[in-house]
C-alpha positions as CSV (number, residue, x, y, z in Angstrom):
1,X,0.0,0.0,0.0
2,X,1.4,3.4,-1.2
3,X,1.3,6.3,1.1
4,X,-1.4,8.1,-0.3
5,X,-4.0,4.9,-0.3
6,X,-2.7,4.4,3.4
7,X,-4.2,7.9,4.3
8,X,-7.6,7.4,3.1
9,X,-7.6,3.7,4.4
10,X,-6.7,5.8,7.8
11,X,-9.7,8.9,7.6
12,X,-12.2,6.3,6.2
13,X,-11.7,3.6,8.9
14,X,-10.3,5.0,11.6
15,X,-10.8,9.1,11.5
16,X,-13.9,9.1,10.2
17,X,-15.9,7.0,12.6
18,X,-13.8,9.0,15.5
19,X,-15.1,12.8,14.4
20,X,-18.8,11.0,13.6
21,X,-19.2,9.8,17.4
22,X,-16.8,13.1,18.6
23,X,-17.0,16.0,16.7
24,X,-19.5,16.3,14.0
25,X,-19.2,19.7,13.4
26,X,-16.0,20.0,12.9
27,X,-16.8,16.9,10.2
28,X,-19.4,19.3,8.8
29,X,-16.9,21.9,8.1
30,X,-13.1,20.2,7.5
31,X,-11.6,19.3,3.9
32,X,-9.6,16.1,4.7
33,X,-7.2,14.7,2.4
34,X,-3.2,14.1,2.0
35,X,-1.3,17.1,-0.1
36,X,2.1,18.8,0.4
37,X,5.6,17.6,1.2
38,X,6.6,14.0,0.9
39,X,7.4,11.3,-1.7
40,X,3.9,10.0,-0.8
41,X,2.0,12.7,-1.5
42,X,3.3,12.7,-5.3
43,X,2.6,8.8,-5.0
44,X,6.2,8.3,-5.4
45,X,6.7,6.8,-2.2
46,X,8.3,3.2,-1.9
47,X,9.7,0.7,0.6
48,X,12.8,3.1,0.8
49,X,10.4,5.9,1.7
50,X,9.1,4.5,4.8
51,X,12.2,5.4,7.2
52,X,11.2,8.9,8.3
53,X,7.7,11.1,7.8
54,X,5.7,8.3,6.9
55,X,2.5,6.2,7.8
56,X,-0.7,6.6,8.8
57,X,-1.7,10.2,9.2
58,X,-3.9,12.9,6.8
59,X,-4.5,16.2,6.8
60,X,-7.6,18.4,8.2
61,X,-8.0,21.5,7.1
62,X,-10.1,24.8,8.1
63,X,-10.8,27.9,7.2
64,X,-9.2,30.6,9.8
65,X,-12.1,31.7,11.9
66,X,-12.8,27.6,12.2
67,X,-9.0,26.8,12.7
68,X,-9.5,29.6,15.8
69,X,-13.0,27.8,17.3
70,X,-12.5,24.5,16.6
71,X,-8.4,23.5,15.7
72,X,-7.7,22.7,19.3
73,X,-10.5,20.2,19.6
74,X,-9.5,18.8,16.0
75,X,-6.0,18.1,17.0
76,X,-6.8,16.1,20.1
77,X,-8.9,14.3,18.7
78,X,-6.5,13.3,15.9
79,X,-4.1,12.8,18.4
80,X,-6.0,10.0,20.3
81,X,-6.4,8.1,17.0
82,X,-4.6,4.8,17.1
83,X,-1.0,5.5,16.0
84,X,-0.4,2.2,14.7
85,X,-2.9,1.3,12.0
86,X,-3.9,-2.1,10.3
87,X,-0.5,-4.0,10.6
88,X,1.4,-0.4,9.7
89,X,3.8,0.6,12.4
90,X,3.1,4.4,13.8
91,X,4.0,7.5,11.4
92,X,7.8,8.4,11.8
93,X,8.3,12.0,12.1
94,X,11.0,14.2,11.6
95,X,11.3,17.7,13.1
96,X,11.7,18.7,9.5
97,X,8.5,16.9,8.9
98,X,6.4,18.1,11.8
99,X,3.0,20.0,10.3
100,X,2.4,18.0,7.4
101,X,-0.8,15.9,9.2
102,X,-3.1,16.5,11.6
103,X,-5.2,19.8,11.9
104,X,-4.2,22.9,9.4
105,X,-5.5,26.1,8.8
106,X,-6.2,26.8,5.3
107,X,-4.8,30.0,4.1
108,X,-1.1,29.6,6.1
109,X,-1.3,26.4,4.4
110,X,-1.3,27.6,1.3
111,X,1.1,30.6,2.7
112,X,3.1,28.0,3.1
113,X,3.8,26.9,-0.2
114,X,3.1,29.9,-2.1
115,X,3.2,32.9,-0.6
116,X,0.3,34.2,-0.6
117,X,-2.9,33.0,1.7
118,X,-5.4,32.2,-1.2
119,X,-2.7,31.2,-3.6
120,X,-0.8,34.1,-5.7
121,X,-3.1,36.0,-8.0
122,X,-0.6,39.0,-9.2
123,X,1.8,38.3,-12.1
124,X,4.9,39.1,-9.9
125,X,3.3,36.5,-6.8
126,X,3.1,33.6,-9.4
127,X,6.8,34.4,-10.5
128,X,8.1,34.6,-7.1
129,X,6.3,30.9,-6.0
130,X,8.8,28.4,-6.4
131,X,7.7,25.8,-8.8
132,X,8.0,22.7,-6.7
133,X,6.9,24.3,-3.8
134,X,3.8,24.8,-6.2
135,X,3.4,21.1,-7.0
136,X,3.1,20.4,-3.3
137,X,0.1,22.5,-3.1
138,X,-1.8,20.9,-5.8
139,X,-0.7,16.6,-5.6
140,X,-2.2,14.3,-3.8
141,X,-6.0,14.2,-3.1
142,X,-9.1,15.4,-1.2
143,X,-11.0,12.7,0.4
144,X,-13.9,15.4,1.2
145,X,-14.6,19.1,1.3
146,X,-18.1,20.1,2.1
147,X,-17.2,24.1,2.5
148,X,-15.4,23.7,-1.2
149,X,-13.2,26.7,0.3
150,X,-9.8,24.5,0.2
151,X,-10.9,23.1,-2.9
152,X,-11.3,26.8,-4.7
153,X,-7.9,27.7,-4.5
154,X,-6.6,24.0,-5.1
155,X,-8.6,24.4,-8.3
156,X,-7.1,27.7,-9.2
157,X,-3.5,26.7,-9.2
158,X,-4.5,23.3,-10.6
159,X,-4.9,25.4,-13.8
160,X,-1.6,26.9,-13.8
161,X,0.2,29.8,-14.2
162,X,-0.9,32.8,-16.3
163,X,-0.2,32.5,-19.8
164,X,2.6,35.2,-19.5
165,X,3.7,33.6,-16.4
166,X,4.3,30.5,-18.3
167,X,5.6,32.3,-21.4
168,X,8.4,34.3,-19.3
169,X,9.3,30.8,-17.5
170,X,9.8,28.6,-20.4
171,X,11.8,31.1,-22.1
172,X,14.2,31.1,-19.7
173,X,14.3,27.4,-19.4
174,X,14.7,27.3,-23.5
175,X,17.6,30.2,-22.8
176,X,19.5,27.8,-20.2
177,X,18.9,24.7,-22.8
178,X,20.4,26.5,-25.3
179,X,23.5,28.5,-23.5
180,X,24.3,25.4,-21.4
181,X,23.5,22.2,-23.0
182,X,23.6,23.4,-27.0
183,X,26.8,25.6,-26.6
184,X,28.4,25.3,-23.8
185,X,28.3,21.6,-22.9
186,X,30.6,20.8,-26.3
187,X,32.8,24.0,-26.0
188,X,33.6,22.7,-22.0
189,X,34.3,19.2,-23.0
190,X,37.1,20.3,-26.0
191,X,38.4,22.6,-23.4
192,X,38.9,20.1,-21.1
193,X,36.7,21.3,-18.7
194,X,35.3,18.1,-17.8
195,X,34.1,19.3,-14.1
196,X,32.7,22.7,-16.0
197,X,30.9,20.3,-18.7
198,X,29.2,18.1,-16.1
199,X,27.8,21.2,-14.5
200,X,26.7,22.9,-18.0
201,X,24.8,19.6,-18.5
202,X,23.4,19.6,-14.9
203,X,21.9,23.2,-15.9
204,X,21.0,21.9,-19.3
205,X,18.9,18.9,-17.6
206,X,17.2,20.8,-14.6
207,X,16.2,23.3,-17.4
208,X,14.8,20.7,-20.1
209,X,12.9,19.0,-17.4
210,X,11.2,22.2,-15.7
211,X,10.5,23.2,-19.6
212,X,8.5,20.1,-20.3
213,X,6.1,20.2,-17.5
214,X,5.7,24.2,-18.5
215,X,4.8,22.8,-21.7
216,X,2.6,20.4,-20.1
217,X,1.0,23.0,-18.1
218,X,2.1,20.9,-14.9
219,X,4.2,22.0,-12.2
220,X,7.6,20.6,-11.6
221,X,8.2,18.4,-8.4
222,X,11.3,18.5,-5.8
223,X,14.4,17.7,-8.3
224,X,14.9,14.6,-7.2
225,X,11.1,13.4,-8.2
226,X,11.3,15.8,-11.9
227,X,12.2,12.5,-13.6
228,X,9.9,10.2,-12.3
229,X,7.3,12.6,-12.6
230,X,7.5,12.8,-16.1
231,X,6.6,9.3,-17.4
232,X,2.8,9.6,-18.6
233,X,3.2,13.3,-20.3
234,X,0.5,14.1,-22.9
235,X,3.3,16.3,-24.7
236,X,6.8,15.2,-25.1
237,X,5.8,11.9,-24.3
238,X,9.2,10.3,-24.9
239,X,11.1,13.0,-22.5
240,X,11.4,10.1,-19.4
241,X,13.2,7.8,-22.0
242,X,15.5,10.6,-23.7
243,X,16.7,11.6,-20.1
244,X,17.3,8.0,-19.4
245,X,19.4,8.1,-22.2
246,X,21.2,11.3,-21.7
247,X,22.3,10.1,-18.6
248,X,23.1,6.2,-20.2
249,X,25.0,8.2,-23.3
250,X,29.3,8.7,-22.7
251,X,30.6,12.3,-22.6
252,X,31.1,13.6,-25.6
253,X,29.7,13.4,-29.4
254,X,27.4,11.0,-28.2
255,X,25.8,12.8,-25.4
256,X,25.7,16.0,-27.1
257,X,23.7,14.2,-30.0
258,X,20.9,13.4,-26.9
259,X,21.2,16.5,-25.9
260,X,20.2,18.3,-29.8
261,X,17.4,15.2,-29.5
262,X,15.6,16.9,-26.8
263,X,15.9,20.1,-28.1
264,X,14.6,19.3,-31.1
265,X,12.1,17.6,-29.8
266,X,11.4,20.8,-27.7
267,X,11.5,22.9,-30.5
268,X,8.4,20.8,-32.3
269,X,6.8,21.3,-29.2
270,X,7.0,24.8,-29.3
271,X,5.3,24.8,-32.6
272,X,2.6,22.4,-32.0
273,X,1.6,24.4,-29.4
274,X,1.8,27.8,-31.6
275,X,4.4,29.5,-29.1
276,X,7.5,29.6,-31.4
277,X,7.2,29.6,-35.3
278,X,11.2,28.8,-35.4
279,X,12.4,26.3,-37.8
280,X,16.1,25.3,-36.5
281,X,16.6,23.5,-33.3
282,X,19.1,25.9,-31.5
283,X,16.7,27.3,-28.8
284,X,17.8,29.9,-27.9
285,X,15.3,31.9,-31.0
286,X,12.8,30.3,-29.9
287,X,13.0,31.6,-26.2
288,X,13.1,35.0,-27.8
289,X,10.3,34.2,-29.5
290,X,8.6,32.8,-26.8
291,X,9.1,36.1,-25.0
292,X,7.9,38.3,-27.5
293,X,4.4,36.7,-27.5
294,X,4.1,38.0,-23.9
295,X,1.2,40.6,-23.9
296,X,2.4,42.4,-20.0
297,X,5.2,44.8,-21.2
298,X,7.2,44.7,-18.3
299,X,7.4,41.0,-18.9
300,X,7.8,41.0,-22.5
301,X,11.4,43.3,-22.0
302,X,12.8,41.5,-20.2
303,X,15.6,39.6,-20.5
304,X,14.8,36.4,-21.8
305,X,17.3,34.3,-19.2
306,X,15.5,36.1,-16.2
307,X,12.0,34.6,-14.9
């Protein structure tokens, strides 16, 4: 059982019937679910996962003046639930990983993981939310939410940036595919620079990766979840197996040829989706490109490496 079914199992059987008997207001007025940090709230989480900040738990959340009346009360009673659950030893947590279950208040939730209470709504609050701190406010599931208020926001950055947002973002990422994996990755390596080429293709990677979930309108994870999270794309479905192979290819002629695969690959992308009517596979046209189609003015002059 994955993390994620282990919560629900957890709220349905055991948390549930608790807050029926004990607290049915509170039941009236809570979103429950699992969302936010940890491999298991992607549903990444494996046997190797289990060692710290996981098992049985979930989240309850309420709105402010509810979190004020009621939090206290929510939290002891979640707190009396049985630790161990089913055969699953009790939840083992961190001081890194305290707040991630039990009773939360909505809007420092989201606070939390984007700045802003109710989720950003400005141009300059979407560009300053870090994007994986982004895709923790969005994974996992609700189990319920009869107020819908958790669920509103949740929605709102479920259907991702602003256009211009995601314009200014990917252009950068195409900037740092071109400078670092299309130019300076070969120029390193018959320098010999080999310390200087692995970190042009580390910038080149993190780039590519970010700039196919932009151009899948998703959110890109923690780093170390960016790969895995990719298998399944609707667009650029091949990008899990070309990374795979980027990282499988020898330095030299034939990694750089994996690298130009991905950027052309990119670079049809661009025009399947109408944001770059370039024909060559050097990316760093297209970014301007990209740019230029950017209707806030600010946004549109700026330089095309800066987000």
């Amino acid at each position: 059982m994955n993390g994620l079914a282990l919560a629900r199992a957890y709220w349905e059987r055991a948390g549930l019937p608790a807050f029926e008997a004990r607290l049915p207001e509170a039941l009236e007025r809570a979103a429950v679910g699992l969302a936010g940090e940890g491999s298991e709230c992607f549903g990444f989480d494996d046997d190797l996962s289990r060692d710290h900040d996981w098992g049985p738990g979930f989240c309850i959340w309420l709105t402010e003046p509810d979190h004020a009346r009621l939090g206290a009360a929510v939290q002891e009673l979640y707190h009396s639930l049985p630790p161990a659950f089913e055969g699953w030893p009790p939840r083992r947590q961190t001081p890194g990983g305290a707040g991630r279950v039990g009773c939360l208040c909505i809007p420092r939730w989201y606070a939390r993981y984007t700045g802003c209470p109710h989720g950003p709504e400005t141009l300059e609050q979407w560009r300053r939310a870090p994007e994986a701190f982004l895709a923790a406010a969005v994974n996992g599931a609700v189990f319920q939410d009869p107020l819908g208020v958790f669920s509103a926001v949740r929605e709102r950055l479920l259907a991702f940036y602003p256009e211009d947002v995601r314009r200014k973002k990917l252009a950068a990422r195409l900037a740092v595919m071109a400078q670092a994996g299309q130019y300076n990755y070969p120029r390193c390596l018959r320098r010999g620079e080999p310390v200087a080429a692995q970190q042009a293709l580390a910038a080149f990677t993190d780039a590519a990766m970010s700039a196919v979930y932009l151009m899948n309108r998703r959110y890109a994870p923690f780093y170390k979840w960016r790969h895995r999270g990719l298998r399944g794309m609707e667009r650029l479905p091949d990008a899990y197996e070309r990374f795979e192979a980027l990282v499988a290819a020898p330095d030299g002629p034939e990694r750089a040829e994996v690298v130009e695969a991905i950027c052309w690959d990119t670079a049809e992308e661009l025009r399947r989706q109408g944001l770059s009517s370039g024909t060559d596979a050097f990316l760093l046209p297209h970014a301007e490109k990209v740019r230029d189609g950017i209707r806030d003015p600010v946004l549109r002059k700026s330089h095309v490496m800066e987000e």
